[in-house]
C-alpha positions as CSV (number, residue, x, y, z in Angstrom):
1,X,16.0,-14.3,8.3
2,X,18.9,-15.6,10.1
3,X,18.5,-15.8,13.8
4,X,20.5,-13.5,15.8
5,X,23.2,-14.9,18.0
6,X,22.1,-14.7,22.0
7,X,24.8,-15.0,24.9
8,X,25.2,-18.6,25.9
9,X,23.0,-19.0,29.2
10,X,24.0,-21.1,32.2
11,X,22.8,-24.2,31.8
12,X,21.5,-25.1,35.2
13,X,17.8,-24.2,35.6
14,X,15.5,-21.7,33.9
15,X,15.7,-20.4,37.5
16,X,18.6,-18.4,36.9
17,X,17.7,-16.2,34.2
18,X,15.2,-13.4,35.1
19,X,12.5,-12.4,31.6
20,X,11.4,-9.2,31.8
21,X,8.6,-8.1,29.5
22,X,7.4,-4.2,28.2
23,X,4.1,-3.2,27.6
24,X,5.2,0.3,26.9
25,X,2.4,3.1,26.8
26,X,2.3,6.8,27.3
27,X,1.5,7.1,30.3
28,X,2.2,3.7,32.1
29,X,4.0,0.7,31.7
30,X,3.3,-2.9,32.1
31,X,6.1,-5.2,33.2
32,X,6.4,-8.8,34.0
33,X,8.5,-10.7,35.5
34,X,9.4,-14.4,35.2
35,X,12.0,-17.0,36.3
36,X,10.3,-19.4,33.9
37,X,8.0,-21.1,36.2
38,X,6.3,-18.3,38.2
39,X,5.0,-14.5,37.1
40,X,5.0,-11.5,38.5
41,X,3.2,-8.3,36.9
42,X,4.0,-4.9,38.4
43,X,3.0,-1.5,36.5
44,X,4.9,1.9,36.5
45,X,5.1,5.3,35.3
46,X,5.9,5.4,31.5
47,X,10.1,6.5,31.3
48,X,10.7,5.9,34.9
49,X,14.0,4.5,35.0
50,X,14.1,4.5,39.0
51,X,10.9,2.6,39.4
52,X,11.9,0.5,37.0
53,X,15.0,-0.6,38.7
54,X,13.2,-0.9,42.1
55,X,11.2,-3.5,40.6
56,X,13.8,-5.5,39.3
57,X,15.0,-5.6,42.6
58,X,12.1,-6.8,44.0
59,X,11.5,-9.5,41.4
60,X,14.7,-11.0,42.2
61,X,13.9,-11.1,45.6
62,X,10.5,-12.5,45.6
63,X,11.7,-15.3,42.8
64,X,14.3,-16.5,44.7
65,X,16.8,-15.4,42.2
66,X,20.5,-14.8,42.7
67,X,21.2,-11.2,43.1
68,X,24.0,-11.5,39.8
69,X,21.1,-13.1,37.9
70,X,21.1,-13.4,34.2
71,X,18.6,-10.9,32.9
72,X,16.8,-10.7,29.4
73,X,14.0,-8.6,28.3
74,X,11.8,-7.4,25.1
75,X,9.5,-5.3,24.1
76,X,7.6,-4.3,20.9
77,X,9.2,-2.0,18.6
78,X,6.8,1.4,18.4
79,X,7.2,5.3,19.2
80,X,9.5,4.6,22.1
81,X,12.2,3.4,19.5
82,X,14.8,2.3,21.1
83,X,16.1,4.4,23.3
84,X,14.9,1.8,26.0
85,X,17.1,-0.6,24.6
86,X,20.5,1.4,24.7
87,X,19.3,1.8,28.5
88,X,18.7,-1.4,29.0
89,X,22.1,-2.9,27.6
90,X,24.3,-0.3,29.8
91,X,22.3,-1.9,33.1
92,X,24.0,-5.3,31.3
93,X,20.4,-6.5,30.4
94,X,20.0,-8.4,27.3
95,X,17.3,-6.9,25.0
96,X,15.3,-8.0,22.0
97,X,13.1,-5.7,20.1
98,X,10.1,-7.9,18.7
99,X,8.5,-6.9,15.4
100,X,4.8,-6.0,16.3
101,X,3.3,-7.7,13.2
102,X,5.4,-10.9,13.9
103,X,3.9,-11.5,17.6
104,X,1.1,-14.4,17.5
105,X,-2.5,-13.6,18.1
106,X,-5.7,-15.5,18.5
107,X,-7.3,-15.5,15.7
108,X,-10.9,-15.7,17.3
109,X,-13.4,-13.4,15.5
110,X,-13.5,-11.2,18.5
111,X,-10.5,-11.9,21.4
112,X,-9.7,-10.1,24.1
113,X,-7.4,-7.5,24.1
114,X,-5.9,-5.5,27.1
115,X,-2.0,-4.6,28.3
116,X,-1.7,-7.5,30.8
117,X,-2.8,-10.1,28.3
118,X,-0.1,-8.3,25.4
119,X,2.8,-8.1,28.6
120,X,1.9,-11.8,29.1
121,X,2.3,-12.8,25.5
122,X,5.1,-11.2,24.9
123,X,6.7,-13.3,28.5
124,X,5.7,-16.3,27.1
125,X,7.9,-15.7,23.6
126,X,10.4,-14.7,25.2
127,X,10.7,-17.6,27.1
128,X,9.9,-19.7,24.3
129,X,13.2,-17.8,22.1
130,X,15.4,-17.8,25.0
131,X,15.1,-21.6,25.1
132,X,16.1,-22.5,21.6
133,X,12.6,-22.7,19.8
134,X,13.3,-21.1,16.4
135,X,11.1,-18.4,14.2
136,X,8.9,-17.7,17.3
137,X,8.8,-13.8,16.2
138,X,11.3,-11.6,14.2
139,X,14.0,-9.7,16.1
140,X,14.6,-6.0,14.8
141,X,18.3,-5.1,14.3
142,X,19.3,-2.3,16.1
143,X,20.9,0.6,14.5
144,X,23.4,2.3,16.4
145,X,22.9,6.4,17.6
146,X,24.9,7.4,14.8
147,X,23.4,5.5,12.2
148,X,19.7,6.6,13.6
149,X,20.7,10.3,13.6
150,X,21.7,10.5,10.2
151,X,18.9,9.5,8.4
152,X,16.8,12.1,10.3
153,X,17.7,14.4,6.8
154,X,16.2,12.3,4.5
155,X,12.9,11.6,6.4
156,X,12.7,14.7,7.2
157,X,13.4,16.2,3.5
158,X,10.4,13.6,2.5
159,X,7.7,15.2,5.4
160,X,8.4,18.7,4.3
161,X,8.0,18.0,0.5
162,X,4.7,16.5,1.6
163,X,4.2,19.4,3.8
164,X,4.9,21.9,0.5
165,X,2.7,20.0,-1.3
166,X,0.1,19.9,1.0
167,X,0.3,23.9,0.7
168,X,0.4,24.3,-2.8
169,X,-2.3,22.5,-3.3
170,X,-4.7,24.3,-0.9
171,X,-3.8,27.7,-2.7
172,X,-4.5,26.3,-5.9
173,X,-7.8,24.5,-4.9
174,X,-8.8,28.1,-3.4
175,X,-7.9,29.9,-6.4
176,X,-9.4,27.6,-8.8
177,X,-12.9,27.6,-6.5
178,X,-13.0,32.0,-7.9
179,X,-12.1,30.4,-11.7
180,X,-7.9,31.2,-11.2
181,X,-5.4,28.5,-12.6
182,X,-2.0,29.7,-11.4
183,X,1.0,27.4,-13.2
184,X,4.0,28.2,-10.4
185,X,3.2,30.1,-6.9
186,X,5.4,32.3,-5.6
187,X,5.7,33.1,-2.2
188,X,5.5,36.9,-2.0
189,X,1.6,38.1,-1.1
190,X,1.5,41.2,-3.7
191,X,0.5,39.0,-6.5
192,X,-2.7,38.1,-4.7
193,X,-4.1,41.9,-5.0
194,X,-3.7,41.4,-8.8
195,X,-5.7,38.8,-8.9
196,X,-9.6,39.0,-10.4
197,X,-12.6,36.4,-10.2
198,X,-13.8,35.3,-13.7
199,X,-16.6,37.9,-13.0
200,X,-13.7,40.7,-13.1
201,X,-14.4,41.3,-8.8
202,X,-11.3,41.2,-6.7
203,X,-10.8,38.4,-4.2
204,X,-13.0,38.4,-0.9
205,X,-10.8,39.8,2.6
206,X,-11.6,36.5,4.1
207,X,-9.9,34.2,1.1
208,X,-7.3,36.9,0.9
209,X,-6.4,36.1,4.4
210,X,-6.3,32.9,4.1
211,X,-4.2,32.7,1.2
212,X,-1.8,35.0,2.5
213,X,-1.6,32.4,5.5
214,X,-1.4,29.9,3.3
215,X,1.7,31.8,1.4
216,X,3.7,32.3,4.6
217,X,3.6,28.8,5.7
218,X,4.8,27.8,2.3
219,X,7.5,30.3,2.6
220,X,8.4,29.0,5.8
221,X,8.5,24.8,4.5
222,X,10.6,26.0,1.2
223,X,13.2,27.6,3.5
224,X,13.6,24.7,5.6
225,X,13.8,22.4,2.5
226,X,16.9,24.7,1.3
227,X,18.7,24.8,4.5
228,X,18.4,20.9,5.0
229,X,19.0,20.1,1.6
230,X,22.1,22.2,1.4
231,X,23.1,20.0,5.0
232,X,23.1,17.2,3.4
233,X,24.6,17.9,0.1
234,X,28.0,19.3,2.5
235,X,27.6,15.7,3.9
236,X,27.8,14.3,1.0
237,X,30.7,15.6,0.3
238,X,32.7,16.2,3.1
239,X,31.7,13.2,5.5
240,X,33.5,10.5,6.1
241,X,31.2,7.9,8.1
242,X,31.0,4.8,6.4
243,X,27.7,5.2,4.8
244,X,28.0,8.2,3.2
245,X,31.1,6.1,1.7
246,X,28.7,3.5,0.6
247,X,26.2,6.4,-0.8
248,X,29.3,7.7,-2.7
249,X,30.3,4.5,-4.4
250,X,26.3,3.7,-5.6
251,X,26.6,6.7,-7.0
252,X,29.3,5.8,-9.4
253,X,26.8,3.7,-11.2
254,X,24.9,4.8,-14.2
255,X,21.2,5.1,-13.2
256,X,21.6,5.8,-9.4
257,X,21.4,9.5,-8.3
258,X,21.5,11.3,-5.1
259,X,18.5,11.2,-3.7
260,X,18.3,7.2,-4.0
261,X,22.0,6.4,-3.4
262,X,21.2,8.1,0.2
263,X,18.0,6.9,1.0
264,X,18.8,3.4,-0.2
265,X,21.6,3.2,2.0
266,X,20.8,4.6,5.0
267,X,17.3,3.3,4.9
268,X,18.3,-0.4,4.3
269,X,22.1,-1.5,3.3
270,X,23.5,-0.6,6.8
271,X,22.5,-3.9,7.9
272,X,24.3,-6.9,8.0
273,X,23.2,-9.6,5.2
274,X,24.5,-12.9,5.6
275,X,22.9,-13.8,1.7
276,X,20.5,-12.5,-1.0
277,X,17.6,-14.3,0.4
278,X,18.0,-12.5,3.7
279,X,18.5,-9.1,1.4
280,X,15.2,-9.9,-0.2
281,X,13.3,-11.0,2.6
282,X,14.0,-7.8,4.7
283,X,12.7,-5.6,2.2
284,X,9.6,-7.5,1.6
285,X,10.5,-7.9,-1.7
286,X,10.5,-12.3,-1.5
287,X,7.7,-14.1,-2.9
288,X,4.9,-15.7,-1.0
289,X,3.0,-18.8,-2.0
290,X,-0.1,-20.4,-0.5
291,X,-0.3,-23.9,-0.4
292,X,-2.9,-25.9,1.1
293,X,-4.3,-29.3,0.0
294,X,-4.4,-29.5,-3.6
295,X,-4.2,-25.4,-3.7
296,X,-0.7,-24.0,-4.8
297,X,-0.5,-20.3,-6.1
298,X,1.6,-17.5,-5.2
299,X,0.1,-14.5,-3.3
300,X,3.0,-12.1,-5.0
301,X,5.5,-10.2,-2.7
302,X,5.5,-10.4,1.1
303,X,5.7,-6.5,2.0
304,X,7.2,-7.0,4.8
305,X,9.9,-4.7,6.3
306,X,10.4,-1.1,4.9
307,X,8.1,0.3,2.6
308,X,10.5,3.2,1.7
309,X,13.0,0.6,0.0
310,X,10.5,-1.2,-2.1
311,X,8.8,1.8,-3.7
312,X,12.3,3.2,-4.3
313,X,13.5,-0.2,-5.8
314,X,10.9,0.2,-8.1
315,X,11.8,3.5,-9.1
316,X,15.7,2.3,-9.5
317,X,14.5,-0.8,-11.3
318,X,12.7,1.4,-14.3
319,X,15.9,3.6,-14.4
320,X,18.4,0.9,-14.6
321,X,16.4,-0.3,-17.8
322,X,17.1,2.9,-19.2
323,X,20.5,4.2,-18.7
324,X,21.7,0.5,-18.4
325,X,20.3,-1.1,-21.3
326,X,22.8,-3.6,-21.8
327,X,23.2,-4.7,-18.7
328,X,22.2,-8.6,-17.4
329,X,19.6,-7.8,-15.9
330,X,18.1,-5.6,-18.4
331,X,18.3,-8.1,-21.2
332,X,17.1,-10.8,-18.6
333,X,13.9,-8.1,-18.0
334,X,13.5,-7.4,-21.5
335,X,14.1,-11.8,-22.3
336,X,11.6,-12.6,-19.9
337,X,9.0,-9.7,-19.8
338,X,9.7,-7.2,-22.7
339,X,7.0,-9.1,-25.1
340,X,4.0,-8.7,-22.5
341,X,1.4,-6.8,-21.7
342,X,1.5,-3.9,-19.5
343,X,0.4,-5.8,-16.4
344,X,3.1,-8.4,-17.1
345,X,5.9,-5.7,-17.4
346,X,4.8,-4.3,-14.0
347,X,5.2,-7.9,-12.3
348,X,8.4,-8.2,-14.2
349,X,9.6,-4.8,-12.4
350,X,9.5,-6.2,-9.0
351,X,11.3,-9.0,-9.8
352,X,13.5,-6.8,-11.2
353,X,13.8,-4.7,-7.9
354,X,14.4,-7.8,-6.2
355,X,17.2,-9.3,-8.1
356,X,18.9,-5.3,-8.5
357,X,18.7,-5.2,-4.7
358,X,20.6,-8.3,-4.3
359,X,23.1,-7.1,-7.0
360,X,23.7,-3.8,-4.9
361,X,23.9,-5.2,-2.1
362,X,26.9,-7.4,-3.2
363,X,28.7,-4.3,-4.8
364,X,28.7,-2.8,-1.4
365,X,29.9,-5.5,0.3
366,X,32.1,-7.7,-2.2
367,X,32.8,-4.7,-5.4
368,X,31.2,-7.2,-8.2
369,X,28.8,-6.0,-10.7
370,X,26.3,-7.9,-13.0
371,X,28.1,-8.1,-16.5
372,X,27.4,-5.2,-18.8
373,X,27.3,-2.5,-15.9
374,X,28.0,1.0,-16.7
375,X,29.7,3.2,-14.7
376,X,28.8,7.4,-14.7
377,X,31.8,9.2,-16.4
């Protein structure tokens, strides 16, 4: 992944740029604070914006550091998101947002592990990044408050089909435990009086409880899934922010519905790509290979990055091969994996996913199409 461009630094001294590192928890905060020789640790209350600049203040003062110091800071993206980070740049503080899995660790069998060892880590990169060394850790890119609170509908839409689910399958398991298959569940309660054990005995007051409880929560999740389904449906066709524009035009395209036109573009092609190896690395979907000595064999796909994109590249890939059939990369599939076995045609899938998310990614941004693309009437 391309490294992202940081401000040009004065270029006399590490002593005029003040690193600040986060180790953010829930209740308390680590912070240090360097001018590239010396460190200083301070903690405060988790969210305190007021200690926090109190502290900065002090560190400038104790490192000897002019008071319009240039200041740059990181922390590790988690449940905090990056809220921090918005703060951060309108106090003119340069922030990076480290991917967790992409900091080094010691890879003793058993190392130590505590918040002022992690702050100190992360000082230490930082230090490291600021002063030219390359692939240290991966940066996140930041999606801006608009971007973020739009794709609050689809996520959510996911958790409460998991959460209707989750329901329908406890009132099944109950019902089946007294010897009753049920085929669709309604959500009214007067069908449960109706119903009899395989013995011919009517269900227990307890179960019947339960079930009814059951019934109303279900109620509840289904209502919620209209109303937020029916928000984003006027969205998508009334907006006018620039990715439901880029959800529109997917949508054009023979295989692509809804539901994955939306997620695949609010969940991944807001970005900026700079190429297709960037576009493949980000969603985990680029090969990795181990080579050591005389060993040299691939380990299959990274799964790095969003999980969300991958499985639904899959799911676009095996799609495409049907209602684009003629396409390039359907006869390239079909040349290269079509006559194999069934575990073959699943690694030829992914490949698939791959070179379909590259191909998307360049009719958002340039408006070419593999030959052979069909378009929806």
């Amino acid at each position: 992944m391309k490294e992202i461009q940081m401000p040009k630094y004065e270029s006399n001294g590490l002593h005029q740029i003040l690193y600040i590192a986060f180790e953010l928890g829930n209740t308390k905060w680590d912070l240090a604070f360097s001018n590239g020789k010396n460190i200083r640790y301070k903690t405060i209350p988790a969210r305190s914006m007021l200690d926090l600049e109190k502290e900065i203040e002090l560190a400038i003062e104790n490192l000897n550091l002019p008071k319009d110091v240039q200041m740059v800071s990181c922390y590790e993206a988690g449940r905090d998101g990056f809220w921090l980070h918005r703060a951060l740049t309108e106090k003119d503080i340069t922030n990076l947002v480290a991917d967790s899995s992409s900091i080094e660790v010691n890879r003793k069998a058993r190392r130590n592990k505590s918040d002022r060892l992690d702050v100190n880590s992360l000082m230490r990169m930082l230090i490291r990044h600021i002063n030219g060394e390359g692939r240290v850790w991966s940066i996140l890119r930041i999606p801006s408050s608009e971007i973020e609170d739009e794709r609050r509908l689809h996520r959510e839409l996911e958790r409460l089909q998991k959460e209707q689910t989750a329901h329908t399958n406890r009132i099944r398991s109950l019902l089946c435990a007294q010897g009753i298959v049920v085929n669709s569940i309604m959500t009214s309660t007067h069908w449960l009086s109706q119903c009899k054990t395989r013995d011919g005995q009517p269900l227990g007051k307890r179960l019947r409880g339960e079930l009814t409880r059951e019934l109303q929560r279900l109620k509840i999740v289904r209502e919620q899934l209209q109303e937020v389904n029916k928000e984003k449906a006027l969205m998508f066709k009334e907006s006018e922010s620039d990715l439901v524009s880029k959800a529109r035009k997917l949508l054009k395209l023979r295989g692509i519905g809804p539901v994955s036109s939306w997620n695949l573009v609010h969940e991944f092609l807001w970005r900026e790509f700079y190429n297709r190896k960037e576009v493949a690395s980000a969603a985990g979907l680029a090969p990795s290979r181990y080579q050591s000595g005389k060993m040299n064999h691939d380990l299959g796909i990274s799964k790095a990055g969003n999980r969300r994109v991958r499985s639904l590249m899959v799911e676009i890939a095996w799609l495409w091969l049907r209602y684009q059939p003629k396409n390039s990369l359907s006869l390239w599939y079909h040349q290269r994996f079509g006559s194999g076995g069934k575990r073959m045609r699943k690694v030829g899938i992914v490949a698939l996913a791959r070179k379909l998310l590259v191909a998307l990614w360049k009719y958002l941004k340039l408006g070419t199409l593999p030959e052979g693309t069909l378009l929806k009437a």
